[in-house]
N, C-alpha and C positions, 0 to 999 in steps of 0.2 A: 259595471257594478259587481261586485262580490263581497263575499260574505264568508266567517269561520263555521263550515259544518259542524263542531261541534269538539270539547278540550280530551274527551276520550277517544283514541282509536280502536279497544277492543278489550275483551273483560278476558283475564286466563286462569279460572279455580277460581273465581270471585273476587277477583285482583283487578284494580281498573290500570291498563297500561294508556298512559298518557301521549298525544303527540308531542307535548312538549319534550316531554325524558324522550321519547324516541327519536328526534330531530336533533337535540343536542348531544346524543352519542352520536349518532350521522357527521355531524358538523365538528368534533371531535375527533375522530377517524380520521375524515377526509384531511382539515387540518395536519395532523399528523404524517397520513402518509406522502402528502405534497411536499410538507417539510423535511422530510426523513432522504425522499429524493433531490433536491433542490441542495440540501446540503451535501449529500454526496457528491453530487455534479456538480457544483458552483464553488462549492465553499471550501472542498476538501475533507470532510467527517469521513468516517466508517460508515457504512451501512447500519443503520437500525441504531444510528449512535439518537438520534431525536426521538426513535420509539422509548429507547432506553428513557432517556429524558422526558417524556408521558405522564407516567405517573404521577411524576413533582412536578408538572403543569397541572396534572387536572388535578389532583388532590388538596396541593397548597392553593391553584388555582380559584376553586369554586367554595372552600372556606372562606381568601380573601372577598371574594365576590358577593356570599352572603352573610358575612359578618358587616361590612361596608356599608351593603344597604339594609340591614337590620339596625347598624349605626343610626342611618338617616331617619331611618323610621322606629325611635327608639321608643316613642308612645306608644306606638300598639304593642310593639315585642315585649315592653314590660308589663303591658296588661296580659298579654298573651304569650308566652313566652316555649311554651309546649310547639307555638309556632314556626321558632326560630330552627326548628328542622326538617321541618315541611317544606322542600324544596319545589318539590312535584307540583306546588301551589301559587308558583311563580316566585319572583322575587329576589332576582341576582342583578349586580351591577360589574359592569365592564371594564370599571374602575376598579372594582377592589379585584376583581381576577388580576388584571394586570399586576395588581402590587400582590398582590400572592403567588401569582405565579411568576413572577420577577425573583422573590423570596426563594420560591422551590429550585429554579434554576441555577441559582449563585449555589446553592448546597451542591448540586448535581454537580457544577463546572469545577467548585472543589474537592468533591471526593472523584473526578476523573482526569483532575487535572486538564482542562480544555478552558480555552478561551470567554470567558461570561458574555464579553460583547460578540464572539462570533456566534455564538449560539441566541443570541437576542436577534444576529441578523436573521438567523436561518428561521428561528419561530416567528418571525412577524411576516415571515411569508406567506404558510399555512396558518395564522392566525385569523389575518385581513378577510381568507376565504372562509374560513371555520366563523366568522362573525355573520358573514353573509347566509349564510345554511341557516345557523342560529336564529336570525333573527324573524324566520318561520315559526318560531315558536312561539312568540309575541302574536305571531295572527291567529293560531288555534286556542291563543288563551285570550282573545279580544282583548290585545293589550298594546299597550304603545303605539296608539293612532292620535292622528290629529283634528285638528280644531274642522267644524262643519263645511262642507264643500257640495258642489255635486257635477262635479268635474264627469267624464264619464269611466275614469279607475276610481272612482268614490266605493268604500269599503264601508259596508251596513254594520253598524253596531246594535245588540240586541238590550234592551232598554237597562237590562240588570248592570250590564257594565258602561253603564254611559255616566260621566261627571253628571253629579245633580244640575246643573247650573245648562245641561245642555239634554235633558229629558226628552223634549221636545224634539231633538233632531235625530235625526234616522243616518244618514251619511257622513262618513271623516275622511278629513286623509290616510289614508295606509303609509302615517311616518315608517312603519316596520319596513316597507316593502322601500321608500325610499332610501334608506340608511342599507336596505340588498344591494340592491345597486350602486349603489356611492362603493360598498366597498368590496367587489368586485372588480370597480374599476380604479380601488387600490391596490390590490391583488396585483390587475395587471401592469400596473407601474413600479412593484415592486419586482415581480417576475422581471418585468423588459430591463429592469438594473441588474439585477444577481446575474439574467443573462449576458450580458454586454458587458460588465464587468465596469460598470462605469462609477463606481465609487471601491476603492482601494481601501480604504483605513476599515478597521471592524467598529461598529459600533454607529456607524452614518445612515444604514439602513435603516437601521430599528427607528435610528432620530427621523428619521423620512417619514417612519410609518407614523409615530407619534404625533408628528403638524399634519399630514395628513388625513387620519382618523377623529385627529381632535377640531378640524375644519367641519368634517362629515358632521360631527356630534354637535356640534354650535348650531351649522345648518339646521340636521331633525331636530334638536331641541326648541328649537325656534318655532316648531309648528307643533310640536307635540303638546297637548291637555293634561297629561299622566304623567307627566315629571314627577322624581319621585320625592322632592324637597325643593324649596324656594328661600331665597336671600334677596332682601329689598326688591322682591317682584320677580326674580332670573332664577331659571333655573341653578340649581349647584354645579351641575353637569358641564353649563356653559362658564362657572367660575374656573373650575376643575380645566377647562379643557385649552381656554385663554392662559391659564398660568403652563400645563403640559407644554404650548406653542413657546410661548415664550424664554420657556429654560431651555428647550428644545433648541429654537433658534441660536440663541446663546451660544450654547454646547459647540455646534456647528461651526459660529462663528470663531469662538476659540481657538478649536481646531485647524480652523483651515487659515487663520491668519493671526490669529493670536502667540499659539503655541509657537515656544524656540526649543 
């Protein structure tokens, strides 16, 4: 059993510095500079050509991320809408990052002239891992656990953040901690590719990462309570992520036997 000690790590000038913000620069870094090397070893880039590329991930990136899920959740932001920049208070999706920072990169790839789909291989390298870091920040902000268990990695939620409908229960699953581990260990199936060299065309990568991360995400969703929207009873996440598989597959399939 464990438990979130608590969403603040440390006060500086009467400033509260959040784990959350300090895990997702962590996991933003690391991302980065795994990527940065991986594409110069693998892929061919210049050094520091994905640091370069940074900025237009994480800026376009974490706009798309909370514009997305302010979308979904457009009842409260319109009640409350001073909200919608309050990031520090949770409230980013993995989905709109991607299409934002998919957005940021296509600029990058044309004002440097470089490949859009190679550069989609290189960041879903460092991405896969940067998701893993990340999604430690889910546990300091008691957030994105699952339905009641009491397994013995059962993860205490403190009553303030527990669905009404589950007041009563004290232990969840640690969906966060599951969806770490799932994608670490897409990480390293994307790493043992780039190494080996075992997909040639640009842009197979990324598609790999895509049915793979969007498998991850059906799974956690499937146990998570805290979904952040629902359609006929399912998460959106798992609509989002069945359609992601499926263009994905497609794509693939095109490619590798379609296309003349």
């Amino acid at each position: 059993m464990f438990a979130s000690p608590s969403q603040i790590l440390c006060t500086v000038f009467g400033v509260n510095i959040y784990y959350y913000g300090v895990i997702m620069a962590l996991a933003i870094t690391v991302g980065v500079l795994i990527s940065d090397w991986a594409g110069n070893k693998y892929f061919g880039l210049k050094k520091e050509t994905i640091i370069d590329l940074a900025p237009y991930l994480i800026i376009f990136g974490i706009i798309g991320a909370r514009l997305y899920y302010c979308v979904l959740n457009y009842d409260f932001y319109l009640r409350f809408p001073t909200e919608i920049v309050a990031i520090r208070h949770g409230g980013i999706s993995i989905h709109g990052a991607m299409l934002g920072g998919a957005f940021g990169l296509w600029l990058f790839s044309i004002r440097h002239k470089i490949s859009a789909l190679k550069l989609c291989d290189v960041s879903v390298i460092g991405l896969s891992i940067a998701q893993a870091i990340g999604r430690w920040g889910n546990f300091f902000n008691s957030e994105a656990f699952g339905s009641p268990t009491n397994l013995p990695w059962k993860l205490y939620i403190a009553p303030q953040y527990r669905p009404i409908p589950f007041q009563d229960c004290e232990y969840f699953h640690p969906a966060f901690l599951y969806e770490s581990i799932l994608d670490v260990l897409i990480f390293v199936i994307l790493f043992f590719i780039a190494k080996n060299s075992k997909l040639k065309e640009e842009g197979n990568l990324a598609l790999i990462y895509l049915i793979l991360y969007s498998i991850v995400r059906i799974i956690v969703e499937s146990v998570r309570l805290d979904s952040v929207k629902y359609v006929f009873g399912m998460p959106v996440a798992i609509f989002v992520s069945i359609s992601i598989i499926v263009v994905s597959v497609l794509v693939l399939v095109y490619k590798k036997y379609l296309r003349k």
